[in-house]
N, C-alpha and C positions, 0 to 999 in steps of 0.2 A: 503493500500500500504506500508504503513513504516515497516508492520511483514514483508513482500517479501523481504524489503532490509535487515533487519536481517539474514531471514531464509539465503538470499544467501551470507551474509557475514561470516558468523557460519559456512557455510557450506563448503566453501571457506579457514577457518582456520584451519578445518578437512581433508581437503584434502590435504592440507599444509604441514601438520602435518606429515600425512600417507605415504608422498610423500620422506619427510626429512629420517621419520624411515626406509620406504625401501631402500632410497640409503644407507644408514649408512649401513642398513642390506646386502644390496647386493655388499657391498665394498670387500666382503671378499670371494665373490663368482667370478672367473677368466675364467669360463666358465660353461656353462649348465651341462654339466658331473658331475663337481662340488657338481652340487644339493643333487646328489644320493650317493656322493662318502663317506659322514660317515652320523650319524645320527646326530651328531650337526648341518650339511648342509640340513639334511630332514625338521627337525626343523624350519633352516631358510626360507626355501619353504614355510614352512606350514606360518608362520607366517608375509610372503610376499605378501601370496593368501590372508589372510585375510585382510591385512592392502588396497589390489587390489579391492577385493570385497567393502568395508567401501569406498571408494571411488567410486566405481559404485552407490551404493548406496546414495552418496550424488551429485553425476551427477542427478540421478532421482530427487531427495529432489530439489536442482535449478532448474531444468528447469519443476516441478511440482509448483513451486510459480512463475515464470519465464522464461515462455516456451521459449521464445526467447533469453535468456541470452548469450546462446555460441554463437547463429549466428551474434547475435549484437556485440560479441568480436571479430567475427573471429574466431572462436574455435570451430573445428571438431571433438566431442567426439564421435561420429558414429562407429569409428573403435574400441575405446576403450571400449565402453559400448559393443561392439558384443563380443570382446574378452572377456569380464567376465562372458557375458552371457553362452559363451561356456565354458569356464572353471567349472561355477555353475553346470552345466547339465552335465558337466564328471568330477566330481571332484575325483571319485573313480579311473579313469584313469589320474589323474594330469600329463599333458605334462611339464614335467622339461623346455623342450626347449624351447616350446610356453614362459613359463613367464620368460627365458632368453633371451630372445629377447624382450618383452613388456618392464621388467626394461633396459635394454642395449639403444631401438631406440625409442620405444613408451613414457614412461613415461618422461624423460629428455626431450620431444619437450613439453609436454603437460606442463611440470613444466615452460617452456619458457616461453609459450603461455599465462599462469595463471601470471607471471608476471609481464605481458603487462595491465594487469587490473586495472583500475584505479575507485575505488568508493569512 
């Protein structure tokens, strides 16, 4: 039991992490158009979905040591984990807009919600 509370503390500081560099990252972005509008902005996309993904990925990792972890916080990654999954499976078609709105409404409640946690 004690590697479970590692794995979801570790995993928890990753996502932290991922969560801090996208907004930094998306500070400079003032609308979805934005994304496309030079290639230093494509750049920041690309390196947005990846830091989006690293975080889906450690949604899995918790609640694979931890199945119940979110629902015992309160934490409804449901919508968030479906968004990455689509985005995975159209990555070739990257919706600019979709991950403007996920850092804009989705991320900022989830980074709330994760600082309600108390281990």
């Amino acid at each position: 039991m004690p590697e479970h509370g590692y794995i979801v503390r570790e995993s928890l500081e990753v996502i932290q992490q991922a969560l801090d560099l996208i907004f930094g990252r998306f500070s400079a972005i003032d609308s979805a158009r934005a994304f496309i509008r030079n290639d230093e902005n494509r750049t920041i996309l690309d390196a947005i979905y990846l830091r989006m993904q690293m975080i889906s990925q450690k949604i899995d990792r918790i609640e694979h040591a931890k199945p119940e972890f979110f629902k015992e916080h309160h934490i409804d990654v449901t919508n968030l984990k479906s968004i990455n999954r689509h985005i995975e499976l159209n990555y070739d078609e990257l919706d600019y807009e979709l991950i403007f709105d996920i850092c804009k409404n989705v991320l900022p409640q989830f980074q709330k919600e994760l600082k309600t946690i108390q281990l």
